[in-house]
N, C-alpha and C positions, 0 to 999 in steps of 0.2 A: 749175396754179400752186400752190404750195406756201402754208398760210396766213401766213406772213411775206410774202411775197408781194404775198398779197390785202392783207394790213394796209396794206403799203407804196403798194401801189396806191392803198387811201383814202385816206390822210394825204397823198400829193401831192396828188389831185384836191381835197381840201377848201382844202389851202393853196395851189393855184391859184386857186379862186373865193375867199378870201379877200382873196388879193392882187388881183383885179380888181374886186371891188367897191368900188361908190360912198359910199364914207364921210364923212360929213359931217367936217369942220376939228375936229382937239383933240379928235378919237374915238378916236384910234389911240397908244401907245403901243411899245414896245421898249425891253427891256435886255437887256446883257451882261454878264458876269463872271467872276469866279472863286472857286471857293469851296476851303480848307482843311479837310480832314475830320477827322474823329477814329472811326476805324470798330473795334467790336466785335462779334463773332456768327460764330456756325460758318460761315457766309460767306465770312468775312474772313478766318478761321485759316489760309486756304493760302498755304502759300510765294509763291503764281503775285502774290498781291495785293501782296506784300511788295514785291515785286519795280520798283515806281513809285513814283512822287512822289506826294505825296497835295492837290496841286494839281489842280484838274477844272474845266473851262471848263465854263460855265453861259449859255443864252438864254433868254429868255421875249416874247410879244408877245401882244399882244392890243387888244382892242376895246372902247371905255367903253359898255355897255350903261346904266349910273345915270352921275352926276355921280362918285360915288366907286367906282365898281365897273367893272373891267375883267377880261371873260373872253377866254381864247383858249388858248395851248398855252406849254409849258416842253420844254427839250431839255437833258437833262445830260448828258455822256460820264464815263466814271470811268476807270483806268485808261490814262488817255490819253499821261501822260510818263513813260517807260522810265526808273528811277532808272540805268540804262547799256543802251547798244545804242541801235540806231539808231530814233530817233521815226518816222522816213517808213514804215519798214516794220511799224510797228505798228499794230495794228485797236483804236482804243478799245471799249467796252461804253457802249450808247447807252440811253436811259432817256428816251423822251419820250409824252406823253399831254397832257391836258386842265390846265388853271390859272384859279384865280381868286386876282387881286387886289385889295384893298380897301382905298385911302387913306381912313385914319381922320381929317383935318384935309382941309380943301376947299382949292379949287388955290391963292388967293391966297397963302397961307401960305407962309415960304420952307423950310422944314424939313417934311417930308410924312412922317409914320407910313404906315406899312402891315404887314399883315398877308396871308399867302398861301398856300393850299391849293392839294395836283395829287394827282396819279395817276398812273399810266403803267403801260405796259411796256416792261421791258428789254430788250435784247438781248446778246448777245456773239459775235460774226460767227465769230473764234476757235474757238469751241467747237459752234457752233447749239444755243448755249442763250437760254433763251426765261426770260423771269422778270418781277416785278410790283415799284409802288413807288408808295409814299403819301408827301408831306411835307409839312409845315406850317412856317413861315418866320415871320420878323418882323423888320423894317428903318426903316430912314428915309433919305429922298432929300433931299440939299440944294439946292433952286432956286434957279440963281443967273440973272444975263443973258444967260450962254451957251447956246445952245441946249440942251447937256445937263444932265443933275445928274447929281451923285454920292453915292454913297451906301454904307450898311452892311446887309451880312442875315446873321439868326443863323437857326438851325432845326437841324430834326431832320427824318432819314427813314428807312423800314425797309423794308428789301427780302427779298425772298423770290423764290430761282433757283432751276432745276430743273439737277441735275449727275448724271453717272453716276459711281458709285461699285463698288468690287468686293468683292463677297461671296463668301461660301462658293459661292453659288450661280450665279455670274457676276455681269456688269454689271448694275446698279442701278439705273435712276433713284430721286432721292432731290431732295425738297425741302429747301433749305438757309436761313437764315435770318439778316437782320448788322441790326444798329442803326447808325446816324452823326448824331452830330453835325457842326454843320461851320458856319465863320465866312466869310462874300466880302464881297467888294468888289463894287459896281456902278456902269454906269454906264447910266442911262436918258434915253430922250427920247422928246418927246408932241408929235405933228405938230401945227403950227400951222394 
């Protein structure tokens, strides 16, 4: 088994036992989104990035270990809508790992600060390239009676992919490096 593979293999088996355990009421959390980028860095400079919308669906869930502190996991895709050609037949690049979030105002409040840090690695099914990514966020949710809230998140994050390149001396691998900024929309809910 190839270690993409083995990873993948982890990451279902933990979010299986995630999903089946016994969480106590208003421990759990989810959201969705979309986030707007704004990307720079030898990364980014290739034609192939130009080539999408810079729209990127965004998830995150997790689990309130404090009153204000929810850990668990985030999944970005990049790349995912073909600025032309067909989206069904396209492989986004997947970016998922570890998250922590931190509502800085306690629940009664109807407007929630937060604050949120991850990690991950990327992938790009396209290419079998393998890559890493930090980002830190900042938002607020508006709770209203509806089961969900809505909300804004700004952040930044920086990625770092491995690509083959051509030299003098043949193909390359070559660590490559892109900064983003990027504004979403969300929308979240916290199980009753």
């Amino acid at each position: 088994m190839t270690s993409v593979g083995k990873a993948a293999a982890v990451i279902v088996t933990l979010a299986a036992v995630a999903a089946a355990a016994p969480f106590a009421p208003g421990t759990r959390f989810g959201m969705v989104g979309a986030d707007y980028r704004f990307s720079s860095g030898d990364l980014y400079t290739y034609s192939y990035d130009s080539q999408y919308v810079k729209v990127d669906p965004f998830f995150r869930a997790g689990i309130a270990l404090l009153p204000n502190l929810a850990v668990g996991a985030e999944l970005a895709l990049f790349n995912t809508f073909p600025d032309s050609g067909d989206m069904f037949t396209n492989t986004p690049v997947f970016a998922f790992g570890p998250a922590a979030t931190y509502f800085v105002i306690p629940d009664p409040c109807p407007i929630r600060p937060y604050v949120a840090a991850s990690g991950g690695a990327t992938y790009a099914f396209a290419w079998d390239r393998l890559g890493w990514r930090t980002r830190l966020a900042a938002g607020a949710a508006l709770v209203t009676r509806l089961p969900v809230a809505f909300g804004l998140e700004g952040g930044w994050y920086h990625d770092w992919s491995q690509v083959r390149r051509w030299s003098s001396r043949g193909y390359e691998l070559a660590w490559l490096q892109g900064n983003t900024g990027f504004l979403g929309i969300r929308v979240m809910a916290f199980n009753q």
